[in-house]
C-alpha positions as CSV (number, residue, x, y, z in Angstrom):
1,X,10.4,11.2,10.7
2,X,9.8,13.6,7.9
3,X,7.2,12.0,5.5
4,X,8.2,12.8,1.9
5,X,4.9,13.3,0.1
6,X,6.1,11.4,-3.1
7,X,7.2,8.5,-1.0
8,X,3.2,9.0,0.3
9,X,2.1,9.2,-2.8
10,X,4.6,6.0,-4.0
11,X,3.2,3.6,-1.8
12,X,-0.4,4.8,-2.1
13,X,-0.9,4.4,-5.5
14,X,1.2,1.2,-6.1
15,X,-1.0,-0.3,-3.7
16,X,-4.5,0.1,-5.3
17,X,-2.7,-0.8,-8.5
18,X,-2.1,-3.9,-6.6
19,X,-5.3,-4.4,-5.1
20,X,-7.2,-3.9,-8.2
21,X,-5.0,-6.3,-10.2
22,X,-5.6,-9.2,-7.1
23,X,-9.2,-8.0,-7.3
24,X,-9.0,-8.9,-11.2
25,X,-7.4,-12.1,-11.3
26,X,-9.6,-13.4,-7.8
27,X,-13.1,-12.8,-10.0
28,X,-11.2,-14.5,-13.0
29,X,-10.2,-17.2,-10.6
30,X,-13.4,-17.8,-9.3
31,X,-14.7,-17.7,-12.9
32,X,-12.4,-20.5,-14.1
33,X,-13.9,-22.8,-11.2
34,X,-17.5,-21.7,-12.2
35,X,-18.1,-20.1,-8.7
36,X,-18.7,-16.6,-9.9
37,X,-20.7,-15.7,-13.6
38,X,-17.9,-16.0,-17.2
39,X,-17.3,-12.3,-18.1
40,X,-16.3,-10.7,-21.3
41,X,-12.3,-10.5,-20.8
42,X,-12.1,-7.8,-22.8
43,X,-14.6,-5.4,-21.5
44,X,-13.7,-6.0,-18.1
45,X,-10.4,-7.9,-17.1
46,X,-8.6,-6.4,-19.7
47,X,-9.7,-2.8,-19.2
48,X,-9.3,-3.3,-15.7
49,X,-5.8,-4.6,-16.0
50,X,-5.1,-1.3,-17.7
51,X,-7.1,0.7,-14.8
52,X,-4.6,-1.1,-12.2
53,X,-1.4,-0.3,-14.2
54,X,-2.5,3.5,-14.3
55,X,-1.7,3.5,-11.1
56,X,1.1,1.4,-10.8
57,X,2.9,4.0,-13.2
58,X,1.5,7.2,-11.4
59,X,3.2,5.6,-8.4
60,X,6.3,4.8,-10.4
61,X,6.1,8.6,-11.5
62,X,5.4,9.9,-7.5
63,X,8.7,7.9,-6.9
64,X,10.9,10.1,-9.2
65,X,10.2,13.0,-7.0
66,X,12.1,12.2,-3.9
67,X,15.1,10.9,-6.1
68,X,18.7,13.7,-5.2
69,X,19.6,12.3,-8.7
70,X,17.0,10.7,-11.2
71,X,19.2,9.7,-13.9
72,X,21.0,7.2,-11.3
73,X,17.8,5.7,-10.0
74,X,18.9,2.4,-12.1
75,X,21.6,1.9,-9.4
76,X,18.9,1.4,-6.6
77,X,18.8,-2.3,-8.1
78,X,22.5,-3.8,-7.6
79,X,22.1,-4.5,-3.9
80,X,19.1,-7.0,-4.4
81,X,21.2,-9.4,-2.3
82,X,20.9,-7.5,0.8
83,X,18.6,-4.5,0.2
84,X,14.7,-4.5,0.4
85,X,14.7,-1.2,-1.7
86,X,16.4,-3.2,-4.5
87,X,14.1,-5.7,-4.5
88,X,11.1,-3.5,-4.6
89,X,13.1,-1.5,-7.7
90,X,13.0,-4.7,-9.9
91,X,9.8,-6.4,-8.8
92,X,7.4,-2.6,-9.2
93,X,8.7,-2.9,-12.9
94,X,8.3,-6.8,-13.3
95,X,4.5,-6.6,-11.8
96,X,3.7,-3.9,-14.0
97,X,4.8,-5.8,-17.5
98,X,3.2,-8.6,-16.0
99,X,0.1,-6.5,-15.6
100,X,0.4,-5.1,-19.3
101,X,0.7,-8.7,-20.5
102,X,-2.3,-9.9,-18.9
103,X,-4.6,-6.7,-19.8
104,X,-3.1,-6.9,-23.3
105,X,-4.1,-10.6,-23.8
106,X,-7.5,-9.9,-22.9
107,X,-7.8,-7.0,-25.2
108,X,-6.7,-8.9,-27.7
109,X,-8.4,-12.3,-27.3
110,X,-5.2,-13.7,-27.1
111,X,-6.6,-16.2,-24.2
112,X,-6.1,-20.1,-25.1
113,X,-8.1,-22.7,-22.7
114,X,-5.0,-25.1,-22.1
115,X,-7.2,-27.5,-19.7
116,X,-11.1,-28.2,-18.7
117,X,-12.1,-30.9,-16.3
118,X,-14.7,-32.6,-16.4
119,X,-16.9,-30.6,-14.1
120,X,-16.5,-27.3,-16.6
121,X,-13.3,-26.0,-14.7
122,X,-10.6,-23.8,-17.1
123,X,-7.2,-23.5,-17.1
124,X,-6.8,-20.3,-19.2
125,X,-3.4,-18.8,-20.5
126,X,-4.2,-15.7,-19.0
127,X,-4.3,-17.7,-15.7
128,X,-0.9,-18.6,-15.9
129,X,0.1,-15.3,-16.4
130,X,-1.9,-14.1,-14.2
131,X,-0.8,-16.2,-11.2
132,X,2.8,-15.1,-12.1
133,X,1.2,-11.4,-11.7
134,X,-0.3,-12.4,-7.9
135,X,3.1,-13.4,-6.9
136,X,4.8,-10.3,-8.1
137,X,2.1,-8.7,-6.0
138,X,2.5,-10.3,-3.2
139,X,6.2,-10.0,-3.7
140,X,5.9,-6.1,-4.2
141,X,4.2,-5.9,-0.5
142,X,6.7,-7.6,1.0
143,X,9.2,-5.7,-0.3
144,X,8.0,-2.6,0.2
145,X,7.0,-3.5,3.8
146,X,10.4,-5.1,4.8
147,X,11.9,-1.6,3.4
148,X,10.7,0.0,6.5
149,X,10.1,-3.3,9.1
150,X,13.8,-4.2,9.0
151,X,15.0,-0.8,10.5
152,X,15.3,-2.1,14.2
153,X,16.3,1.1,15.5
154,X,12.7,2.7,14.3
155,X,10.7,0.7,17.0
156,X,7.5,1.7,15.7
157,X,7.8,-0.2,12.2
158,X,10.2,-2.8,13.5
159,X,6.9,-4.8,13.4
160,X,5.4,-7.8,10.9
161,X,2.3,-5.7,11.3
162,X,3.7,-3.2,9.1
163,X,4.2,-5.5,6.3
164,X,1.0,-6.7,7.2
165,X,-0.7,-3.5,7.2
166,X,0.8,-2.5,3.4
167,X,-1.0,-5.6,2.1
168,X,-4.4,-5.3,3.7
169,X,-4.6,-1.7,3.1
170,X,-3.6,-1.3,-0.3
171,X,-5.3,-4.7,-1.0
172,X,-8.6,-2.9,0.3
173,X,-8.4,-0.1,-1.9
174,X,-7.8,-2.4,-4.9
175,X,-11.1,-4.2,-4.0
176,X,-12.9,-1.0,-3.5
177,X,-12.0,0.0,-6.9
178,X,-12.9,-2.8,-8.3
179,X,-16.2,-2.6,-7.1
180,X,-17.2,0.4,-8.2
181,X,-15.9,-0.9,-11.7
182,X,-17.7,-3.6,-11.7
183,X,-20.4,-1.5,-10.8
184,X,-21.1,-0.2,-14.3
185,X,-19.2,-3.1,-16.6
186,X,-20.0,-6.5,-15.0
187,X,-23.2,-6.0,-12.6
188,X,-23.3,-9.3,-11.7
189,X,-19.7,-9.4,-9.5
190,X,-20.4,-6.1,-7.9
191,X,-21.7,-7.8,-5.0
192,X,-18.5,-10.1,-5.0
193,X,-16.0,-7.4,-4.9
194,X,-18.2,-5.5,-2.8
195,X,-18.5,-8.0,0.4
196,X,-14.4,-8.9,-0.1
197,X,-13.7,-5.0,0.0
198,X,-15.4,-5.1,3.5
199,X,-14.4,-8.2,4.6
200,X,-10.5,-6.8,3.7
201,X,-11.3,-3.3,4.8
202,X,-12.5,-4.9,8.6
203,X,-9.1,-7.2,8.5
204,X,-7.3,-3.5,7.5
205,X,-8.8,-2.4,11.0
206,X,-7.8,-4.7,13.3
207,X,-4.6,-5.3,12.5
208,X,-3.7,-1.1,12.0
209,X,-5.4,-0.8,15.1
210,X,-3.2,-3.5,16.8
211,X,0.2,-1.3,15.6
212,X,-1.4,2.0,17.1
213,X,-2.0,0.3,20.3
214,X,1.3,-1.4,20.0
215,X,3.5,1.4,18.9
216,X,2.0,3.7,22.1
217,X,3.3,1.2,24.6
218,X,6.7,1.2,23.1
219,X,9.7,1.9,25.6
220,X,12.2,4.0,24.0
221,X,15.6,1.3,23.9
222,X,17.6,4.7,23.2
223,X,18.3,7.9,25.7
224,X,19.9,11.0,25.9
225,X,23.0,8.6,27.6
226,X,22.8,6.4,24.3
227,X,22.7,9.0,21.7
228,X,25.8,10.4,22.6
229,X,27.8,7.8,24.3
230,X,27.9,9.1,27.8
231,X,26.7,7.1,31.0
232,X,26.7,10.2,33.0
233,X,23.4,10.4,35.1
234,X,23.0,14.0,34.4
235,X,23.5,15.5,31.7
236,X,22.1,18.9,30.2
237,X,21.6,19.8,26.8
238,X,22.3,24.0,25.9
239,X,22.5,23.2,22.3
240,X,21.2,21.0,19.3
241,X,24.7,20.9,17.2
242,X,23.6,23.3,14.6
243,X,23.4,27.0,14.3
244,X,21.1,26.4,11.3
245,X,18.9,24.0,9.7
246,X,20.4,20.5,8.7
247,X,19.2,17.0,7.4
248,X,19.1,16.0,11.0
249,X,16.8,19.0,11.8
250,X,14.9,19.0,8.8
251,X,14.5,15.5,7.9
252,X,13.8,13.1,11.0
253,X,10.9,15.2,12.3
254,X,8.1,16.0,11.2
255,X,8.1,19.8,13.3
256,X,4.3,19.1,14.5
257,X,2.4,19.0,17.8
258,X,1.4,16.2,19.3
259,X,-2.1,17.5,19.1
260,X,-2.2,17.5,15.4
261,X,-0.9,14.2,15.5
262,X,-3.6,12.9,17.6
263,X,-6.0,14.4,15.0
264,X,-4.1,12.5,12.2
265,X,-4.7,9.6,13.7
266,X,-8.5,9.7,14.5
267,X,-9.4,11.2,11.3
268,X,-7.1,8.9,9.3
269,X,-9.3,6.0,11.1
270,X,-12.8,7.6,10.3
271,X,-11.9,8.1,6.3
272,X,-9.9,4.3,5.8
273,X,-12.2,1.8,7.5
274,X,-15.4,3.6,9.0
275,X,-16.8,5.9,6.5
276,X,-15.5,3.7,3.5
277,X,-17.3,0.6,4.8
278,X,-20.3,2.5,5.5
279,X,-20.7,4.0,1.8
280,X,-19.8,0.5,0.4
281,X,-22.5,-0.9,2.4
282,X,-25.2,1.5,0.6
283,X,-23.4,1.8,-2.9
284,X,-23.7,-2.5,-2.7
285,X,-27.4,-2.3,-2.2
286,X,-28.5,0.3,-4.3
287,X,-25.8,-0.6,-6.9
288,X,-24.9,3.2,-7.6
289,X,-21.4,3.4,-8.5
290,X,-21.4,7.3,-7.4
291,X,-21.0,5.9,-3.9
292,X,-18.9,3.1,-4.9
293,X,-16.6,5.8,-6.2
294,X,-17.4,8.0,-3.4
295,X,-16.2,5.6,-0.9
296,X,-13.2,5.0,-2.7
297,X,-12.2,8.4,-2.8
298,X,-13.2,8.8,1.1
299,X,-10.5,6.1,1.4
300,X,-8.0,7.3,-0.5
301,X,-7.9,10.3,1.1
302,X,-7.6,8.6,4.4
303,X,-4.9,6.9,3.4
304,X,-3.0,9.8,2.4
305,X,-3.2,10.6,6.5
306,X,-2.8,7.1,7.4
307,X,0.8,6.7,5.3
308,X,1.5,10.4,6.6
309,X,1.1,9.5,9.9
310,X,3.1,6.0,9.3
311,X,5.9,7.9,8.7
312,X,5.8,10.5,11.5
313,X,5.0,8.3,14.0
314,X,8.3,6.6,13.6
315,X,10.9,8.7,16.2
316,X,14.4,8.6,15.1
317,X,17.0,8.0,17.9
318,X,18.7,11.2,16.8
319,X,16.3,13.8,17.7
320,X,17.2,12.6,21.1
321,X,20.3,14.9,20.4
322,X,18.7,17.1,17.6
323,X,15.5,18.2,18.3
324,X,15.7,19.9,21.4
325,X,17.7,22.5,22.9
């Protein structure tokens, strides 16, 4: 396929919005319980609330970009029935007022304690809503996964991996973020979000490097026979249908050599999960958030190649037809 650098961009950005928003309400989590130190909700949960919604509207805004006709993108959500797409149109929005609620309310001070046990644990409002934020997340990721697992006919993301991989990857950046944040706002969970965005990073790995190994021993189902309905033995192709560029020419291949491809790939792998983890490693024990941030942009980056990639790997049965001659 084609990659679409909004669509890139889209589920880039959406993802550390995601990530940082689990990262938020795990450190509150852990806080309510009395496993991690109480922080000031206002200096830290609710401006990182606000931190993860940036980028949940910059990936709202990347969306818009791939759109024939923007003022029609409303309609995208009346086949939540049966369409992954819908689904992801009405949940994005739903996670990100869920996200302004939360970020609000702890700006505010608007956070009641509804319940304490008797060992010190809180149930806080912002919990609550906070929990309904999580499974909008979650939700999101699934969503946004399926969009592209469900395609049967593209072998290469007809896979639970890639649902998988769209939570552990943006859920790593998310953490990375968060770390970095925490860095200069609450010290003392640096070292939390730090050894999770690791941990997550390492999961990321294994499991992206499961589809790559996966998706190279795929047999094609389709062939030249299939594509265009003839059971001939030999058949010859002198043309690709067109005298000119088409959508089927321009957008169901990316145009590049399997060489750059390969280089994708490797380098895609170095920036996610080796050369993040290493600079997380040093930013966590020298506590300089200049790595932190460092690493986070090292990742980014990589996963800019990584969703590039994603999408070009997958080979559209029609450029059995198409894209040669």
């Amino acid at each position: 396929m084609n990659p679409a650098f909004s669509v890139i961009f889209l589920t880039t950005l959406i993802g550390v919005g995601q990530g940082m928003f689990l990262a938020l309400f795990t450190g509150q989590s852990y806080s309510a319980v009395e496993l991690l130190p109480s922080e000031d909700s206002t200096g830290f949960y609710g401006t990182g609330a606000l931190i993860a919604l940036a980028f949940l509207v910059l990936g709202l805004i990347a969306s818009v970009f791939h759109l024939g006709r923007p003022e029609r993108a409303w309609r995208a959500a009346a086949m939540w029935r049966t369409s992954w797409l819908s689904r992801e149109v009405i949940v994005l929005p739903a996670l990100m007022f869920l996200v302004f609620v939360y970020a609000v309310m702890h700006l505010f001070g608007w956070d009641t304690v509804l319940f304490t046990t008797k060992s010190g644990a809180r149930l806080q409002l912002t919990l609550i809503v906070g929990t309904l934020g999580m499974l909008a997340t979650f939700g999101l990721f699934i969503a946004t996964g399926m969009i592209y697992a469900c395609l049967k006919f593209l072998q290469e993301w007809n896979s639970p991996l890639t649902v998988i991989n769209y939570i552990l990857l943006g859920t790593a950046s998310g953490f990375l973020l968060a770390t970095a944040f925490a860095n200069t706002n609450a010290p003392e969970l640096m070292r939390f979000y730090g050894i999770w965005a690791i941990i997550i990073t390492v999961a990321g790995f294994i499991t992206r490097s499961a589809s790559l190994i996966r998706n190279a021993r795929l047999k094609a189902k389709s062939t030249i026979q299939t594509a265009l309905g003839i059971r001939h033995n030999k058949i010859r192709q002198k043309a690709m249908g067109f005298m000119g560029g088409s959508v089927n020419t321009r957008d169901f291949s990316h145009h590049m050599t399997a060489t750059f491809l390969k280089s994708i790939k490797w380098i895609f792998l170095l920036l996610v999960f080796v050369l993040p983890v290493a600079f997380l490693w040093e930013g966590i024990e020298t506590a300089n958030t200049a790595i932190l941030l460092t690493a986070f942009i090292i990742q980014y980056i990589g996963l800019l190649g990584e969703r590039w990639f994603f999408f070009a790997q997958a080979n559209h049965p029609q450029n059995l037809y198409y894209q040669t001659v």
